[in-house]
C-alpha positions as CSV (number, residue, x, y, z in Angstrom):
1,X,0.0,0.0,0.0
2,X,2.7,2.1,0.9
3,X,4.1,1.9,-2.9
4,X,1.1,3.5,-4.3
5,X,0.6,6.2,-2.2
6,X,4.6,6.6,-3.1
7,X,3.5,6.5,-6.8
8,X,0.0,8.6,-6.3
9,X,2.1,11.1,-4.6
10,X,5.1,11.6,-6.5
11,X,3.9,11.3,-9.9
12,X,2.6,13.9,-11.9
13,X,-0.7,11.6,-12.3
14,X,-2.9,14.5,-10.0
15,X,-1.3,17.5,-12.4
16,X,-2.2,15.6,-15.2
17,X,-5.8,14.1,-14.4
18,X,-6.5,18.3,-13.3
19,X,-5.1,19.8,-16.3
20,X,-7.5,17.0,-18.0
21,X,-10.7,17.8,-16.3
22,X,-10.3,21.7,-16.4
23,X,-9.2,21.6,-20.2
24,X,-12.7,19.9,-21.0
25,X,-14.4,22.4,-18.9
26,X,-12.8,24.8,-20.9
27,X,-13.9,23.5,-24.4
28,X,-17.6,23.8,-23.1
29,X,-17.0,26.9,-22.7
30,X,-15.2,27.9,-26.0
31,X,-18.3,25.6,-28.0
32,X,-20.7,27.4,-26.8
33,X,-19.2,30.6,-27.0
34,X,-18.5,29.6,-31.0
35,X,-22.1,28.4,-31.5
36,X,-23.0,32.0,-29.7
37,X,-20.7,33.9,-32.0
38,X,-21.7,31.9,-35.0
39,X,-25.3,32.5,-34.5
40,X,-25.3,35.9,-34.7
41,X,-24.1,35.7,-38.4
42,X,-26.8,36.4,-41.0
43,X,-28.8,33.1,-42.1
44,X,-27.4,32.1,-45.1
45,X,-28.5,28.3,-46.6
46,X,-26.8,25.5,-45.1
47,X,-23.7,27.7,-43.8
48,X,-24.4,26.5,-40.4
49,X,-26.6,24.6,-38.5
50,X,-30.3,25.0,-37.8
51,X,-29.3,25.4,-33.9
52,X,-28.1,27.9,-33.0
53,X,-26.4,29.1,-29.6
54,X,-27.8,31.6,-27.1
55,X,-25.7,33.8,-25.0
56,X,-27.7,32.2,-21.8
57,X,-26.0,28.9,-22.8
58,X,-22.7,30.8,-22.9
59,X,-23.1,32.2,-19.5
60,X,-23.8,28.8,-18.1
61,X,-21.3,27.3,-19.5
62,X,-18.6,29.9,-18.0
63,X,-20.1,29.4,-14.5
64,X,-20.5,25.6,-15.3
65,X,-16.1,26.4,-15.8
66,X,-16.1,28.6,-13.0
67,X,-17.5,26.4,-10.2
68,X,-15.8,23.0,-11.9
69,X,-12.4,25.2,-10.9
70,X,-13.1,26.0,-7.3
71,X,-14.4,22.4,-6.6
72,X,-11.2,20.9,-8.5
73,X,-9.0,23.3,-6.5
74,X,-10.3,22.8,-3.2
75,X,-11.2,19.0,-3.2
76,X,-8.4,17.9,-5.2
77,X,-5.2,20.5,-5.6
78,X,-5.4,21.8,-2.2
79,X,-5.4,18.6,-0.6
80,X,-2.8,16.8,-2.4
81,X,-0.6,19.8,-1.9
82,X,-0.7,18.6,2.3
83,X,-0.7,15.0,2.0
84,X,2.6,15.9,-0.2
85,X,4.2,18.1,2.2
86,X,3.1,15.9,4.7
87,X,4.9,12.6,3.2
88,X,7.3,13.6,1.3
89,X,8.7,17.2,3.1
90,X,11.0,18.7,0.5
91,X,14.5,18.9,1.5
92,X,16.2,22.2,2.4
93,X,18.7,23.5,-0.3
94,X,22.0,23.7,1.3
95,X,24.1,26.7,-0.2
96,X,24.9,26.3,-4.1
97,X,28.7,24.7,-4.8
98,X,30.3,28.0,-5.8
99,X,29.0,29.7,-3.1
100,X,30.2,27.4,-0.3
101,X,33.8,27.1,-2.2
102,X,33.7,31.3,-2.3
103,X,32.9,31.0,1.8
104,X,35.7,28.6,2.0
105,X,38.1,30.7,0.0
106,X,37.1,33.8,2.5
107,X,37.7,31.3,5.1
108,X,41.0,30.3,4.2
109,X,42.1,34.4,3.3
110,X,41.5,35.1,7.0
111,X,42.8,32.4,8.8
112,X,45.8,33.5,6.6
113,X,45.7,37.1,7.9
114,X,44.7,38.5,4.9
115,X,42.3,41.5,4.5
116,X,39.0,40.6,2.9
């Protein structure tokens, strides 16, 4: 059991399966704002289809998008953000190689004597 939480939590399986379920949110959003756009074209014969889409189905389909985003955030991002601090605490960056080997080179000047 211990492996797949290991595997849930380290892989980029939650970033993925989000990105997924909030880009098809988002093309509900841009298909109905196209069918809204597109019906407000003049009628010509057999240019589009006989439906056409309203700017009330627009609306709900940004809100639709809008509330799909705060429920995927809060019950999904926000809590697998803790479990993975929680299991897997990222380690502290020590100081960067050239900067420790400059501190050591400073270190080294003044146990010589020399002015720094």
């Amino acid at each position: 059991m211990s492996g797949f939480k290991a595997f849930i939590l380290k892989g980029n399986l939650i970033e993925i399966a989000t990105g997924l379920i909030m880009a098809l949110a988002f093309a509900a959003v841009v298909t109905t704002f196209t069918e809204w756009l597109t019906g407000l074209l003049p009628d010509t014969d057999d240019f589009f289809s006989t439906e056409t889409g309203t700017f009330g189905a627009f609306l709900n389909a940004l809100i639709a998008f809008l509330i799909m985003g705060a429920v995927v955030y809060f019950f999904i991002v926000l809590p697998y953000t803790k479990a993975r601090e929680r299991f897997f605490p990222t380690e502290e960056a020590g100081a960067a190689p050239d900067v420790a080997l400059l501190e050591e080179i400073r270190d080294l000047l003044r146990a010589r004597g020399g002015a720094v």
